[in-house]
C-alpha positions as CSV (number, residue, x, y, z in Angstrom):
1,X,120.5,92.4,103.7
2,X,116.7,91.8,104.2
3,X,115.0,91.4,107.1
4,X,111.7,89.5,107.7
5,X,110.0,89.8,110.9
6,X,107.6,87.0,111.8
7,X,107.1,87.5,115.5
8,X,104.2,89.1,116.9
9,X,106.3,91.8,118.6
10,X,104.5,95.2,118.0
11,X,101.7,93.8,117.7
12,X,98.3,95.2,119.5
13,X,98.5,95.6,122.3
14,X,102.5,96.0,122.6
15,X,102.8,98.3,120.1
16,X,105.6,99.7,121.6
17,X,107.8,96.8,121.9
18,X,110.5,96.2,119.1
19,X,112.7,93.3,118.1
20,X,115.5,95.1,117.0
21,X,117.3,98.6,118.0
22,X,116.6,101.3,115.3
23,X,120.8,101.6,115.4
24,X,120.7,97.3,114.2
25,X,118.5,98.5,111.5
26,X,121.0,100.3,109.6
27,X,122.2,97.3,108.6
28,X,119.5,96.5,106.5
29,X,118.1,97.5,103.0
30,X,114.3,95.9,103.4
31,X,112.6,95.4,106.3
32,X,109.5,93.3,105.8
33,X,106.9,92.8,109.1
34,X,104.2,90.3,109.1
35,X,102.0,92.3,111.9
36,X,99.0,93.7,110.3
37,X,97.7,95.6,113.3
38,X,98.6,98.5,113.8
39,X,99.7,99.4,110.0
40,X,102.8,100.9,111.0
41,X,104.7,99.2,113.9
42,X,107.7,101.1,115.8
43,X,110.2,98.0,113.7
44,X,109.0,99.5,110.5
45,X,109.1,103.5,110.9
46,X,112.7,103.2,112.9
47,X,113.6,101.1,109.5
48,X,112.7,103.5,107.1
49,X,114.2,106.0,109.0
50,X,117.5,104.3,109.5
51,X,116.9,104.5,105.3
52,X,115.4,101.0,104.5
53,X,113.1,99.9,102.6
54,X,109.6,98.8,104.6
55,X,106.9,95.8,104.0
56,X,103.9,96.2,106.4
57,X,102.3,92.7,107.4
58,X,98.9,94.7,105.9
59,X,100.8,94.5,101.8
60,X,101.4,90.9,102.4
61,X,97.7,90.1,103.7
62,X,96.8,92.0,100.6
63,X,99.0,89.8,98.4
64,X,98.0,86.7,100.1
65,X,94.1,87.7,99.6
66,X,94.7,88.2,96.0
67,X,96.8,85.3,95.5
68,X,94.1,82.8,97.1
69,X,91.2,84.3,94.9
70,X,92.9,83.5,92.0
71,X,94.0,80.1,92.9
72,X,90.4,79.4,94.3
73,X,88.4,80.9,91.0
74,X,91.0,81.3,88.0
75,X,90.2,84.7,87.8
76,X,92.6,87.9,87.8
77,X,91.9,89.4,91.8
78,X,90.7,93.4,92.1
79,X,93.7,94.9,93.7
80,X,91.7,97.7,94.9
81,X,88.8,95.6,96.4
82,X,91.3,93.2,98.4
83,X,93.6,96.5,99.4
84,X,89.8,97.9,100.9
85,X,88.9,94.7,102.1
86,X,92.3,93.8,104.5
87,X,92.0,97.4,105.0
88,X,88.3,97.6,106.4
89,X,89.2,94.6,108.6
90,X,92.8,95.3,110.2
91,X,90.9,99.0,111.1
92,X,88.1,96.8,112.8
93,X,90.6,94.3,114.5
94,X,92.3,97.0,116.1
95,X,90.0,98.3,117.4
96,X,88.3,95.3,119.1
97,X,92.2,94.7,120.4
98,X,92.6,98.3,121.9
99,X,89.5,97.1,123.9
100,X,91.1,93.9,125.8
């Protein structure tokens, strides 16, 4: 089974919050989470460690960047430079979040 994690649970500043117990997870082969910030969210590390398969909300910001730059310009998207990009600004949105 696959599950796909939409909810802003885990999200800064509740980082600790989860919407599923780590023994639930078990259950499942892929976890996908659409929270960017922090990287890693409590949902995703108990998945891999109950042996699934994780997405992080960052890889699917990365595939969404790429996939609008090529739909905008017709022109093949830098992996790398989008990775950096999402990268540079989920590190600078945390930050301003820790703050509030």
């Amino acid at each position: 089974m696959i599950l796909a994690n939409t909810t802003t649970i885990g999200m800064q500043p509740n980082i600790d919050e989860t919407p599923l117990s780590k023994q639930a997870l078990g259950s499942y082969a892929v976890v996908f989470d659409a929270v960017d910030t922090p990287k890693v969210i409590r949902l995703l590390r108990e998945a891999e460690e109950a042996g699934a398969s994780v997405v992080s909300g960052m890889e699917m910001s990365v595939r969404q960047a790429m996939g609008q730059f090529e739909s905008f310009t017709g022109l093949a998207a830098a992996e790398n430079l989008m990775r950096d990009i999402v990268t540079r600004t989920s590190t600078r949105t945390a930050t301003v979040l820790s703050k509030i």
